[in-house]
C-alpha positions in Angstrom: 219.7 -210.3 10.2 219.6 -212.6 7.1 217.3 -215.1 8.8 214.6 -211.9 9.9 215.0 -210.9 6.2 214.0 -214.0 5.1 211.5 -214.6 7.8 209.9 -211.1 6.6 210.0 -212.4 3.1 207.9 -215.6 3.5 205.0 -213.7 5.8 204.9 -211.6 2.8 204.5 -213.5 0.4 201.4 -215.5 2.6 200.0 -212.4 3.2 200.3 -211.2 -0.7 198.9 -214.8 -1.2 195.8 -214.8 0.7 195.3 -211.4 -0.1 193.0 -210.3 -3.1 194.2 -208.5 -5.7 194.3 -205.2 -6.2 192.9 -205.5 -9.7 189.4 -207.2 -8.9 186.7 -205.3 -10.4 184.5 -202.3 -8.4 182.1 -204.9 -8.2 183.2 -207.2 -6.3 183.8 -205.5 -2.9 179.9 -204.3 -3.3 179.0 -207.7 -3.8 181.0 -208.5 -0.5 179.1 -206.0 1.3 175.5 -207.1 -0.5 176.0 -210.7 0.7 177.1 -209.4 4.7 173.8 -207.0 4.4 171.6 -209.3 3.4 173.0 -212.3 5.2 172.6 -210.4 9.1 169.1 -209.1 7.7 168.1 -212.7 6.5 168.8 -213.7 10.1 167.3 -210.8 11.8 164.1 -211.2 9.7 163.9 -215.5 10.6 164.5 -214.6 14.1 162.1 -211.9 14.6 159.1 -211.5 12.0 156.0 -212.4 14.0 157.4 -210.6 17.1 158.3 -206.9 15.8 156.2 -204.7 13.5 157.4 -204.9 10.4 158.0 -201.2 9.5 159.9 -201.2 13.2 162.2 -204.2 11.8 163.0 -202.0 8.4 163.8 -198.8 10.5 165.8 -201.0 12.8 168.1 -203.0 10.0 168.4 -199.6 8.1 169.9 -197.7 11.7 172.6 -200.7 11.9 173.6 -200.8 8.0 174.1 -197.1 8.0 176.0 -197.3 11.2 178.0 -199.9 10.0 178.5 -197.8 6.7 179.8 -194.9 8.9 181.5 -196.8 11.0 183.5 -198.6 8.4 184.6 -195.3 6.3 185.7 -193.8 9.6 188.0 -196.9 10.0 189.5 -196.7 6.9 190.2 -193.1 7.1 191.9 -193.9 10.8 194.2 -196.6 8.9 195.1 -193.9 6.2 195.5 -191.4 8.9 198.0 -194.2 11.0 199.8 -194.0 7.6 200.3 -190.8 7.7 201.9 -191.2 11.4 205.6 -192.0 12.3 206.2 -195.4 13.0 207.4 -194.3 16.4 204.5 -192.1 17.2 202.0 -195.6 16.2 203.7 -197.4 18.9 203.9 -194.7 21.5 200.2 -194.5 20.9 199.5 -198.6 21.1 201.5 -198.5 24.5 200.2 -195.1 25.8 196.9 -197.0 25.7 197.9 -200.4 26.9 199.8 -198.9 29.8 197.5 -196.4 30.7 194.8 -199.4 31.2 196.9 -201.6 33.0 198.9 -200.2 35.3 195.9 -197.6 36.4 193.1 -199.8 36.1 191.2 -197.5 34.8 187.2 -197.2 35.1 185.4 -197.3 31.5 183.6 -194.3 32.2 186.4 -192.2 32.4 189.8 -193.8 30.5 188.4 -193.2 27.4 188.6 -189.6 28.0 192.2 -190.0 29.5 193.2 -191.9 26.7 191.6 -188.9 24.0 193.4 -186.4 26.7 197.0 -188.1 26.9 197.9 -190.3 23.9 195.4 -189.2 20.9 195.5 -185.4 21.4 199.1 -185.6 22.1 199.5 -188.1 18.6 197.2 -185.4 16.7 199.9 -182.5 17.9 202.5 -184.1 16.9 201.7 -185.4 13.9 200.5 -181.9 12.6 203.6 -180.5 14.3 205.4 -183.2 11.8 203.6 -182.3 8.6 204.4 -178.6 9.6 208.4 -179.9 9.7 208.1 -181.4 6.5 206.7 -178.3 4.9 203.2 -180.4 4.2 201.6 -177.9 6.0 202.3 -174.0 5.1 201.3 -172.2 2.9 197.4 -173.4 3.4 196.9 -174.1 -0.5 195.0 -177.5 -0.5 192.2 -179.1 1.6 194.5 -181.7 3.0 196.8 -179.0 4.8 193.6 -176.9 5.8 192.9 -180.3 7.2 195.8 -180.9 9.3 196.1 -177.6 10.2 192.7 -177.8 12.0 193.6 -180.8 13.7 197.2 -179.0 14.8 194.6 -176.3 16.0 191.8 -178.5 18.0 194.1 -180.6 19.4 196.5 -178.3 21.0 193.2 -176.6 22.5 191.6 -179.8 23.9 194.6 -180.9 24.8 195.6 -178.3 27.0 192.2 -177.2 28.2 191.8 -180.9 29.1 194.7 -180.9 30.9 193.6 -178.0 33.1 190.2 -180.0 34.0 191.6 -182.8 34.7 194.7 -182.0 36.9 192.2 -179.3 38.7 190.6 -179.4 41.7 187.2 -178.9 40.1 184.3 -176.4 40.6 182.9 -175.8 43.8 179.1 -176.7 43.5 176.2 -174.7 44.8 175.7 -175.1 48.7 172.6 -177.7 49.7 170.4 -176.2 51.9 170.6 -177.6 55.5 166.7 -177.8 56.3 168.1 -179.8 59.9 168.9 -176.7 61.1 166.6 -174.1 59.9 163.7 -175.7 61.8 162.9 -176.5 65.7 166.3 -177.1 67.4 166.6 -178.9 70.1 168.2 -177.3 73.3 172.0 -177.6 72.9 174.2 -179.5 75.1 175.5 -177.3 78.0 178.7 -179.3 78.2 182.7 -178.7 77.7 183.8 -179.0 73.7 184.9 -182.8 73.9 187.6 -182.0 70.5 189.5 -179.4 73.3 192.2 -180.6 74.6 192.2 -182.5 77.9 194.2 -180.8 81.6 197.3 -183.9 80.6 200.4 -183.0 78.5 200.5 -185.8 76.0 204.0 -187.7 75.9 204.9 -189.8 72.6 206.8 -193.1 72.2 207.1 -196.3 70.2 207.5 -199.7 70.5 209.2 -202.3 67.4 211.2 -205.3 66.2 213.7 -202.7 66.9 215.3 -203.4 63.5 212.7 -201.8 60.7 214.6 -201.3 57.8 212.2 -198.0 56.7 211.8 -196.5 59.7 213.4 -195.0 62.6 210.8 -194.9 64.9 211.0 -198.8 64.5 214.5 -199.5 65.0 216.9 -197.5 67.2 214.2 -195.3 68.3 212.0 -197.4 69.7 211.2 -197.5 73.3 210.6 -201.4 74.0 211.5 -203.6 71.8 208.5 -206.9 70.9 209.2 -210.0 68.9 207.6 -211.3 66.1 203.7 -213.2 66.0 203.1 -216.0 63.1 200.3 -215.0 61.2 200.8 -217.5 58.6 197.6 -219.4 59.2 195.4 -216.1 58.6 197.4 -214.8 55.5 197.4 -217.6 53.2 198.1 -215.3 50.3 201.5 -214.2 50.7 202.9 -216.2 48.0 204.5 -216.2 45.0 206.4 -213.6 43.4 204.6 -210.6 44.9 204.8 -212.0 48.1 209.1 -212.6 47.8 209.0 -209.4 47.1 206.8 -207.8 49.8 209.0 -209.6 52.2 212.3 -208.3 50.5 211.0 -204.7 51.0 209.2 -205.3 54.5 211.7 -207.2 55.8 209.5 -209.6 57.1 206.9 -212.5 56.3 203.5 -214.1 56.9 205.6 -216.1 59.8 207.4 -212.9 61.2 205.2 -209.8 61.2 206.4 -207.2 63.8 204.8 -205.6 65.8 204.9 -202.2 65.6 202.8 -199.0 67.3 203.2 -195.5 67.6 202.0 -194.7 71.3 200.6 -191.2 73.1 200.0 -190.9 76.7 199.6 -188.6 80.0 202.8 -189.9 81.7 201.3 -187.3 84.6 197.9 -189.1 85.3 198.1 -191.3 88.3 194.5 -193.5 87.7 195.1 -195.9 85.1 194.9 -195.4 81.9 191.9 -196.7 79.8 193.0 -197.8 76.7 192.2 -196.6 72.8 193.4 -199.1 70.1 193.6 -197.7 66.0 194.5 -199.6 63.0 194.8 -197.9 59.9 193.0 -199.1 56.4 194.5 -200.1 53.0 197.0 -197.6 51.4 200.1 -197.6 49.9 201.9 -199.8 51.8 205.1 -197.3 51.4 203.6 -194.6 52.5 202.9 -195.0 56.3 199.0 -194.6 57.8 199.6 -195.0 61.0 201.4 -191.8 61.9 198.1 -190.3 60.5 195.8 -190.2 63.7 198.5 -188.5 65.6 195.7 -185.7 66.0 193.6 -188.2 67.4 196.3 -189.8 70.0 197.3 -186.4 71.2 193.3 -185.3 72.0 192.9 -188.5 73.6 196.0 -188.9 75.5 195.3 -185.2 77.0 191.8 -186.3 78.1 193.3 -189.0 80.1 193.4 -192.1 77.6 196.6 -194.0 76.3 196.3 -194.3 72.5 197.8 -196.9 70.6 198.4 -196.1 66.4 199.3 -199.9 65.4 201.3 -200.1 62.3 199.8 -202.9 59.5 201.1 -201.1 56.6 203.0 -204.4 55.4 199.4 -205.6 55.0 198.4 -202.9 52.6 199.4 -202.6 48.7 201.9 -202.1 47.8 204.1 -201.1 44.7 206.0 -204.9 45.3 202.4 -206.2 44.2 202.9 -207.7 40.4 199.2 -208.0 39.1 200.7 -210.1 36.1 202.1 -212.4 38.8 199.1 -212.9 41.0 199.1 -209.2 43.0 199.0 -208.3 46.9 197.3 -210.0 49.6 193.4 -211.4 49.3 191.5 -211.3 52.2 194.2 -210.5 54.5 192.0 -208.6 57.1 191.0 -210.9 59.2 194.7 -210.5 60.2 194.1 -207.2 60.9 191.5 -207.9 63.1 194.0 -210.5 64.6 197.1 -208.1 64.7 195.1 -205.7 66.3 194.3 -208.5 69.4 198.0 -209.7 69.8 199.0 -206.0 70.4 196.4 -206.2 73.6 197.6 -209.1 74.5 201.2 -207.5 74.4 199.8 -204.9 76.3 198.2 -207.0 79.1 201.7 -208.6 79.6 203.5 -205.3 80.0 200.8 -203.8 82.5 201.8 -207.4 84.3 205.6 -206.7 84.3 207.0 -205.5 86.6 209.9 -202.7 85.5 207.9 -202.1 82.0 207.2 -198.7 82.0 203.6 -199.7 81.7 203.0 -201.7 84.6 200.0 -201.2 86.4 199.4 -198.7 84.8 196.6 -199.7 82.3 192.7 -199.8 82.8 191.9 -203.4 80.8 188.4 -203.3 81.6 188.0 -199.9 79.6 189.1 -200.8 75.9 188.1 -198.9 72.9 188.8 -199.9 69.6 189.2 -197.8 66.6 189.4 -198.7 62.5 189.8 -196.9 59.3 188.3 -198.2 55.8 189.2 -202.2 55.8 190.7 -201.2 59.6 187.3 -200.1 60.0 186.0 -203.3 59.2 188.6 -205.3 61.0 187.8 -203.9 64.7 184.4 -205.6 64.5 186.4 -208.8 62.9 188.2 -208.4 66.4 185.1 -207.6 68.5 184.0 -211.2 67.4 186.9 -212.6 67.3 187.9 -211.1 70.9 185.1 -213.7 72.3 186.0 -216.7 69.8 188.3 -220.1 70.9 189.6 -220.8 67.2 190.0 -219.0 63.8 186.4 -219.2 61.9 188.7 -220.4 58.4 191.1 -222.8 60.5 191.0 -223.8 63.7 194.4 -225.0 64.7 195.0 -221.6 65.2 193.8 -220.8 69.0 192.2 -218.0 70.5 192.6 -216.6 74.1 192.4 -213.1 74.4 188.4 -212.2 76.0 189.4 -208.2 76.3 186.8 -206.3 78.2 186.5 -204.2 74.5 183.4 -201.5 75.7 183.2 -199.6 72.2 184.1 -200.0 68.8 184.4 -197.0 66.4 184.2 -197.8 62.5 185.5 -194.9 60.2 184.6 -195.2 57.0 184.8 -199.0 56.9 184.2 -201.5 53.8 182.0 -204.5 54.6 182.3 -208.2 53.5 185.8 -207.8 52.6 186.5 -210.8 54.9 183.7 -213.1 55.4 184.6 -215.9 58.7 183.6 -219.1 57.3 181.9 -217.3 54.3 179.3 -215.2 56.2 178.9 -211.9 57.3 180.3 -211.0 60.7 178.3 -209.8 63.9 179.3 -208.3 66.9 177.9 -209.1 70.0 177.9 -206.3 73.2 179.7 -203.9 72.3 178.9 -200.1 71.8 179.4 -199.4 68.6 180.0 -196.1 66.0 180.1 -195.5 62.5 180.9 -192.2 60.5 180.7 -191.8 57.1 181.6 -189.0 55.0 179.0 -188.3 51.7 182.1 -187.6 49.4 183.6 -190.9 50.3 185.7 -191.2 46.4 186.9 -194.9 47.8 183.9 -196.3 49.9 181.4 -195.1 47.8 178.0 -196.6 49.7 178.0 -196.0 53.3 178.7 -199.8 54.1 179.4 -199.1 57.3 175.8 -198.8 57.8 175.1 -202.8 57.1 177.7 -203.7 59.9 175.7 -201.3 62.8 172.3 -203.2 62.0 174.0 -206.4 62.5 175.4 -205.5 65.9 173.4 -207.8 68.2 172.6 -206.9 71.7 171.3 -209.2 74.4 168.6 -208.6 77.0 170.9 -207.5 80.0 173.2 -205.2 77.5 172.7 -201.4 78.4 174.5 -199.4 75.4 174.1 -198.3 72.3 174.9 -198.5 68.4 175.0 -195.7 66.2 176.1 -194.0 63.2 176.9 -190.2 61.5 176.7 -189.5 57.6 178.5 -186.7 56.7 178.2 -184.1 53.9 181.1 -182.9 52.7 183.4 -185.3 54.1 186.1 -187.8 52.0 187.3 -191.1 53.0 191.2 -189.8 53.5 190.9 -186.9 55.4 190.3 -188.6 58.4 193.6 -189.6 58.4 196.2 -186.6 58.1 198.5 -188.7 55.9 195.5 -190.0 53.2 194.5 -186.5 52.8 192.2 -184.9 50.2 193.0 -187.8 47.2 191.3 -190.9 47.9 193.6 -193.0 46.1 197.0 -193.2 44.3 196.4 -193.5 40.6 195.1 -191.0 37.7 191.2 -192.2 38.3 191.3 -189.7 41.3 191.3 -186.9 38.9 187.6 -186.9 38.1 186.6 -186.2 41.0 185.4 -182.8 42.3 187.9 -181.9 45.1 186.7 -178.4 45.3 183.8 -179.7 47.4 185.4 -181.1 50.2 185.4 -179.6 53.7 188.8 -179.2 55.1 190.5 -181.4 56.7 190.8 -179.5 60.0 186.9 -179.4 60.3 186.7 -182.9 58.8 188.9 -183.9 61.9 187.2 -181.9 64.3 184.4 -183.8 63.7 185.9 -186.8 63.6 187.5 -185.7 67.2 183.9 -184.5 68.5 182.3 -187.2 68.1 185.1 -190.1 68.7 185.8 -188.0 72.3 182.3 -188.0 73.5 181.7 -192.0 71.9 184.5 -192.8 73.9 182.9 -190.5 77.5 179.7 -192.1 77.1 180.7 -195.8 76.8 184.2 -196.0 77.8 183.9 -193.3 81.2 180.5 -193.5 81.8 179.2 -189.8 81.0 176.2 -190.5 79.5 175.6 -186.1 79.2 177.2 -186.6 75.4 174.9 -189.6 74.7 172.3 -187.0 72.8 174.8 -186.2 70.1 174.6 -189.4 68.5 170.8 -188.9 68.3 170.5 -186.0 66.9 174.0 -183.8 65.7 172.5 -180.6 67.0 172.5 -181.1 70.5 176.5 -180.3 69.7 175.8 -177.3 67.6 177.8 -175.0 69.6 180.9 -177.3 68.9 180.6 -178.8 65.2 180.6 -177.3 61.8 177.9 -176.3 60.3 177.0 -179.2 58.1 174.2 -181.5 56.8 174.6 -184.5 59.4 171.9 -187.7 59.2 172.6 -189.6 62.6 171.1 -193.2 63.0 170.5 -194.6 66.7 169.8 -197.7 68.3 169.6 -198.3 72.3 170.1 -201.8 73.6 166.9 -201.3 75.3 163.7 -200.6 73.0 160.1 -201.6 72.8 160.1 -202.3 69.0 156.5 -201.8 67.1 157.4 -202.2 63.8 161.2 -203.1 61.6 159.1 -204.9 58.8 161.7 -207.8 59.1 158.8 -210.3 61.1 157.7 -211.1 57.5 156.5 -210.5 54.1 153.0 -209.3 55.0 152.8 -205.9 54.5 149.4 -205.8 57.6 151.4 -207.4 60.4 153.7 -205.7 62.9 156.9 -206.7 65.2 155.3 -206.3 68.2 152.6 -209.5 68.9 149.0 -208.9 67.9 149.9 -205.1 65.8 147.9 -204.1 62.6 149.3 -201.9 60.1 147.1 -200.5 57.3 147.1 -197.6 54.8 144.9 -195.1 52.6 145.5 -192.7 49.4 148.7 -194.0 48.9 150.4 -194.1 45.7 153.0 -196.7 47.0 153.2 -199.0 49.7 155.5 -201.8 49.8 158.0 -203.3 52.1 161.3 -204.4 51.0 165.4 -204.3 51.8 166.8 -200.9 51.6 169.5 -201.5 49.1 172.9 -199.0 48.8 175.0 -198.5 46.2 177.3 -201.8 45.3 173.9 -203.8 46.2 174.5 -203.5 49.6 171.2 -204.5 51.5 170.9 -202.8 55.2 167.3 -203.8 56.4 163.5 -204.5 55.2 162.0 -200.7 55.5 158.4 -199.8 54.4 158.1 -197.3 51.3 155.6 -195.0 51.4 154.7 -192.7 48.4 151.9 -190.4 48.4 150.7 -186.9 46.0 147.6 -185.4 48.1 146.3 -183.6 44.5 145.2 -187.0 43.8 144.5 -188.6 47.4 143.8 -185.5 50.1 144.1 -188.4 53.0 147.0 -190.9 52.7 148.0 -192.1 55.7 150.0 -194.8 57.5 148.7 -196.4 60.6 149.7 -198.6 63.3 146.9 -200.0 65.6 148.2 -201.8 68.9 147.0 -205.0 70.0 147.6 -203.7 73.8 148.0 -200.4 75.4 151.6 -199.4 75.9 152.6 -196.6 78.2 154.6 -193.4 77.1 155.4 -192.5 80.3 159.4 -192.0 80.5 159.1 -193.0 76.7 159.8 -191.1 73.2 159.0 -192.1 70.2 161.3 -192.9 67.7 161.9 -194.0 64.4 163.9 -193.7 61.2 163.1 -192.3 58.0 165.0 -192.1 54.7 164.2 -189.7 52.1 163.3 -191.9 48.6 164.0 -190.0 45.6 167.5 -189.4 44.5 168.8 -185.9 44.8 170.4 -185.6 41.7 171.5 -181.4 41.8 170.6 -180.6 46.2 167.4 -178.9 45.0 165.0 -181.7 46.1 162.4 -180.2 48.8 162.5 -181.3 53.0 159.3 -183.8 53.8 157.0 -183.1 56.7 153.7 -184.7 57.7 151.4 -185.0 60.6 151.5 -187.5 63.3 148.5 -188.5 65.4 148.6 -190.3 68.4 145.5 -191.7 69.8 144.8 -193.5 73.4 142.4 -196.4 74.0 139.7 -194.0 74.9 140.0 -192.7 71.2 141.4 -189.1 72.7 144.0 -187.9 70.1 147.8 -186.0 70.1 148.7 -184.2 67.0 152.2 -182.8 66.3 153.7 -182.3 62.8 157.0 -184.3 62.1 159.2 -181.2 62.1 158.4 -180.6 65.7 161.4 -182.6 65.2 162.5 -181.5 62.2 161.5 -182.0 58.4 163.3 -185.1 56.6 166.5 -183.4 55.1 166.4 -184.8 51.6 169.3 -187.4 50.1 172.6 -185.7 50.2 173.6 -185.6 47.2 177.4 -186.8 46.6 178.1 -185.2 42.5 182.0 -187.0 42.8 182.7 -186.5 40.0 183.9 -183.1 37.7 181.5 -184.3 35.4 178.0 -185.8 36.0 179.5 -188.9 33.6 182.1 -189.0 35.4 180.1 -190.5 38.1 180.2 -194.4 38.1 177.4 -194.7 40.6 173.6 -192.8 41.4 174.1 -189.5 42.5 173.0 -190.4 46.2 171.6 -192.8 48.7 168.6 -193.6 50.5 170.3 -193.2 54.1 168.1 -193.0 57.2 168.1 -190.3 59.7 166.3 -190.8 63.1 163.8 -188.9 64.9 163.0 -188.8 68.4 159.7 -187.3 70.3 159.5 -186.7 73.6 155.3 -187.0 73.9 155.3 -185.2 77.2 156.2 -182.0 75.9 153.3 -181.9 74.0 150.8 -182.7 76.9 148.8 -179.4 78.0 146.0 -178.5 80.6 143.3 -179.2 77.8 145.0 -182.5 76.4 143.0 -185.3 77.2 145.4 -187.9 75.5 146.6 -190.5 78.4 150.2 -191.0 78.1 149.7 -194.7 79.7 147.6 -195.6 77.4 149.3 -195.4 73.4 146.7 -197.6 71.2 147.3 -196.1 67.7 150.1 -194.5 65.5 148.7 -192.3 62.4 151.2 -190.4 59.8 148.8 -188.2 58.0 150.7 -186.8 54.6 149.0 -183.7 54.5 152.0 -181.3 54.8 154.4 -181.9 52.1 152.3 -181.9 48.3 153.8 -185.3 47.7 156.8 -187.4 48.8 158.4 -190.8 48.8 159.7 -192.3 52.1 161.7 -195.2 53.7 160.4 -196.1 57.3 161.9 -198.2 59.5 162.5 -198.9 63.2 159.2 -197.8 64.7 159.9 -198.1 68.7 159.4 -196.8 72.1 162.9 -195.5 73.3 164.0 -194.4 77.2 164.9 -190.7 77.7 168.1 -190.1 76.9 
């Protein structure tokens, strides 16, 4: 004790030292100030006379001194106030704000307010609360204890009414109007409710290391026991302290993951099984995800399928990850993507075995694989992997599993997270789905979009890629464990909850549309294959919601995807010629999301017909094409950001004309009018909201030209020569084309 005395004596005396005395005239501290004043103006004046206007400059140096004059007697009334506080109450308050920042990361937009709301409202209560003890506070005699007692007062009201917004589910905001499905509809599909369960009785088992130390359904309960796989050469960051203690709690490492899977399937069927693969995404590691798509298993298992839930949860985060000592796992999913193959390769050995209760009894040329958020981006890791001899990011390790994988369904998946040898990865062959939901609080940008338009098909493929944004939905509810938080830390209570759809419908949708992906690439029925063209054709199964659906066949005719080049007159197909009047913009460019995610060079189109009564957009073919057994097709994004849901649909006029100049007029929403952006508002508050309010995400439309021939049309269907969009419906609009093609009939 005698040396910290001492200790505190000589810092002290430094401190009284170095300090000026209290005795130094007025003066001085105004000279002080002079010399800083006109020493940043001196600068400010060398730096940028010639270049400002002088009376600007003045205005502009006399803004900064008197904020720097306010800002400095509000400092040194907050270091008076501090002396007023406890000593313990000033370092609740310094920890209250360093924890609060480092242990919840918390986004600057919105921990300032939590800091106000839990550590200097709660300092303000208490320190009034303290004067009040100290009788410094009652009777109200003197402006200081009028003072405090408004503080006491305020703070006990913000802090409590703060409290309620910010551990609320928030305010339900006013419904967008769904202009999809107020105009022409397209005949519904006259088939069964694919989200109804199937004529099998789903059975459940599991299959483990058979020694899990978390879970039963792992250990003693598991039906057939597996060993180990060595994933050491694709999960390179399982080191250091975090990873000791990852393996403490998991029970196993890099060199020994288990593998582990929930299974549901119709023990009664007697054809073989096809078979449905999911891996979860990234969650807290102790708080299982795979059990979450038990919903999905048991629809899928009824219809016939074996569904296997693979458990990856010692992959996520986890509460063993020590940010101060290097945190969880980087880049771990191309392990995922990996994991996810070894269990079909487990699987192709059992249906081998004789005595396994799976022999024989598994379809391996019908495979559909299914991923959530980074799983979601994992399955197409493992559709390109499936195909590949070595590891992309080290080769020793071999490859040898060439599944016959038919479909690949992305839920809400993150892109780039893993890049093979530092690129983006493409999928070749393989049907492919995304769905996205608009209130996404994790995936923000609909990511998933980037990874369709990079699905390459080659010239004998005969499928399909396609995707579903969703209003309404959330990025956990599609898994019945995540739920309606999308995330584990304070930050989630900004957002608007209220808003969400619930989880039932969320899953029915989810169920809907993963049934009839899975019917029309998996079984063959192509009847559901309108539904991922257009979300009405399912009206009399799905919720009533706004849904934007984006389609590509394998087989197209494509006229124009602006990607040939950077001249704005030149088409995709040889020899076209695109040109324009009475626009107000005209440009092609990437379509960029949200997190600068780039999906694909689009034309933008802008017109106002109170200016310019004819704008238009042509195409003029170097060659007749024929429309016969042909729709036209396209996809169009709506420009302008939908800040509040009141933006107006877009409609225009589209002219067809043959190479005998004979014309075809329809209006766009003879498909329907271009819904406009959905717009997300995640947050309780609009700054709240770390991102734009919405997206520019395309929707497609689809014209069957036939339907539109008559007894006094002259127009030959044989014989397409020109493409017109007249914008003469809609006052003005701004638009993102893209994708301009000839499509079969479905």
């Amino acid at each position: 004790m005698a040396i910290i005395k001492k200790i505190r004596s000589i810092f002290k005396r430094i401190i009284e030292f170095l300090s000026p005395s209290n005795k130094l005239p007025a003066i001085a501290r105004k000279l002080v100030a002079a010399f800083v004043v006109v020493f940043l103006v001196t600068l400010h004046v060398l730096y940028l006379t010639g270049d400002v206007p002088p009376l600007y400059l003045i205005a502009y140096l006399l803004f900064y001194v008197g904020c720097g004059v306010i800002f400095s007697v509000l400092l040194v009334g907050l270091l008076k106030l501090l002396r007023c506080i406890p000593s313990a109450y000033q370092v609740a308050v310094i920890f209250s704000y360093l924890a609060s920042f480092y242990f919840f990361h918390l986004p600057t937009n919105y921990g300032w307010l939590l800091i106000l709301s839990i550590v200097i409202l709660p300092v303000f209560v208490l320190t009034g609360l303290y004067q009040w003890k100290k009788g410094d506070l009652f009777p109200l005699k003197n402006p200081k204890r009028i003072l405090w007692f408004s503080i006491l007062l305020i703070s006990s009201v913000a802090l409590v009414s703060g409290g309620i917004i910010l551990l609320g589910q928030g305010s339900k905001p006013q419904t967008a109007i769904n202009y999809k499905w107020k105009g022409s509809l397209p005949v519904a599909l006259n088939l069964p409710d694919p989200s109804a369960r199937g004529q099998y009785k789903p059975y459940f088992l599991s299959y483990g290391s058979g020694k899990d130390k978390w879970r039963k359904e792992f250990a003693d309960r598991v039906t057939i026991k597996t060993s180990s796989v060595d994933g050491s050469r694709l999960l390179t960051s399982w080191t250091g302290i975090s990873g000791k203690l990852r393996t403490l709690y998991f029970g196993c490492d890099e060199k020994s993951l288990p593998m582990n899977a929930l299974v549901w399937y119709p023990r009664e069927k007697k054809e073989k099984l096809p078979l449905v693969m999911i891996i979860h995404g990234n969650h807290l590691g102790q708080q299982a995800s795979d059990p979450g798509y038990a919903f999905l298993g048991e629809l899928l298992a009824s219809r016939g399928y074996m569904v296997v839930s693979v458990d990856e949860n010692f992959l996520n985060l986890s509460l063993t990850d020590l940010d101060v000592f290097g945190g969880g796992l980087k880049n771990e999913n191309a392990a995922r993507a990996w994991l996810l193959l070894k269990h079909l390769e487990l699987l192709r050995n059992w249906n081998k075995t004789p005595g396994n209760i799976f022999y024989n009894r598994l379809d391996m040329n019908k495979i559909a694989i299914i991923g959530h958020s980074r799983g979601g981006e994992a399955v197409t890791h493992a559709a390109a992997f499936n195909k590949l001899g070595h590891y992309p990011d080290d080769a020793r390790e071999k490859f040898d599993f060439n599944f016959n994988i038919g479909a690949v369904v992305a839920i809400a998946p993150v892109d780039g997270q893993y890049k093979p040898g530092g690129t983006l990865t493409v999928a070749k062959d393989v049907n492919f789905f995304v769905i996205h939901g608009a209130l996404d609080m994790d995936m923000q940008t609909y990511g998933g979009l980037t990874t369709m338009k990079r699905i390459q098909f080659s010239p004998g493929f005969n499928g399909f890629k396609a995707g579903l944004y969703l209003s309404g939905a959330n990025h956990g509810q599609f898994n019945s464990v995540w739920g309606r938080r999308d995330g584990t830390g304070p930050g989630i209570n900004k957002f608007n909850l209220k808003q969400l759809m619930d989880e039932k419908e969320q899953q029915k949708i989810l169920s809907i549309y993963v049934s009839s992906f899975l019917e029309s690439t998996i079984n063959g029925n192509e009847g559901y294959k309108p539904l991922f063209m257009d979300a009405r054709f399912g009206r009399n199964w799905l919720p009533k919601k706004i849904y934007l659906n984006q389609f590509e066949p394998a087989k197209k005719t494509v006229l124009a995807d602006f990607d040939e080049d950077i001249d704005v007159n030149t088409s995709t197909i040889n020899g076209g010629r695109i040109t324009t009047s009475g626009l107000r913009q005209w440009k092609e460019q990437q379509n960029k999301f949200l997190w600068g995610i780039q999906v694909t060079k689009a034309v933008y189109l802008g017109w106002d017909s109170l200016k310019h009564q004819s704008g238009f957009f042509s195409l003029t073919l170097a060659s007749p094409l024929s429309l016969s057994g042909k729709m036209l097709s396209f996809s169009l994004a709506a420009n302008k950001e939908n800040t509040d849901g009141h933006a107006k649909p877009t409609d225009f006029t589209i002219i067809l004309e043959d190479s005998e100049k004979h014309k075809l007029s329809f209006p766009l929403s003879s498909c329907s009018t271009l819904q406009p952006q959905i717009a997300k508002n995640l947050g309780k508050f609009s700054f709240f909201n770390d991102y734009p309010n919405s997206e520019a995400v395309p929707d497609f439309f689809y014209f069957d030209i036939a339907k539109f021939l008559n007894a006094e049309t002259k127009f030959q269907l044989n014989s397409l020569k020109k493409i017109k969009f007249i914008f003469n419906k809609t006052r003005s609009g701004d638009i993102i084309l893209d994708d301009l093609s000839l499509i079969d009939q479905p």
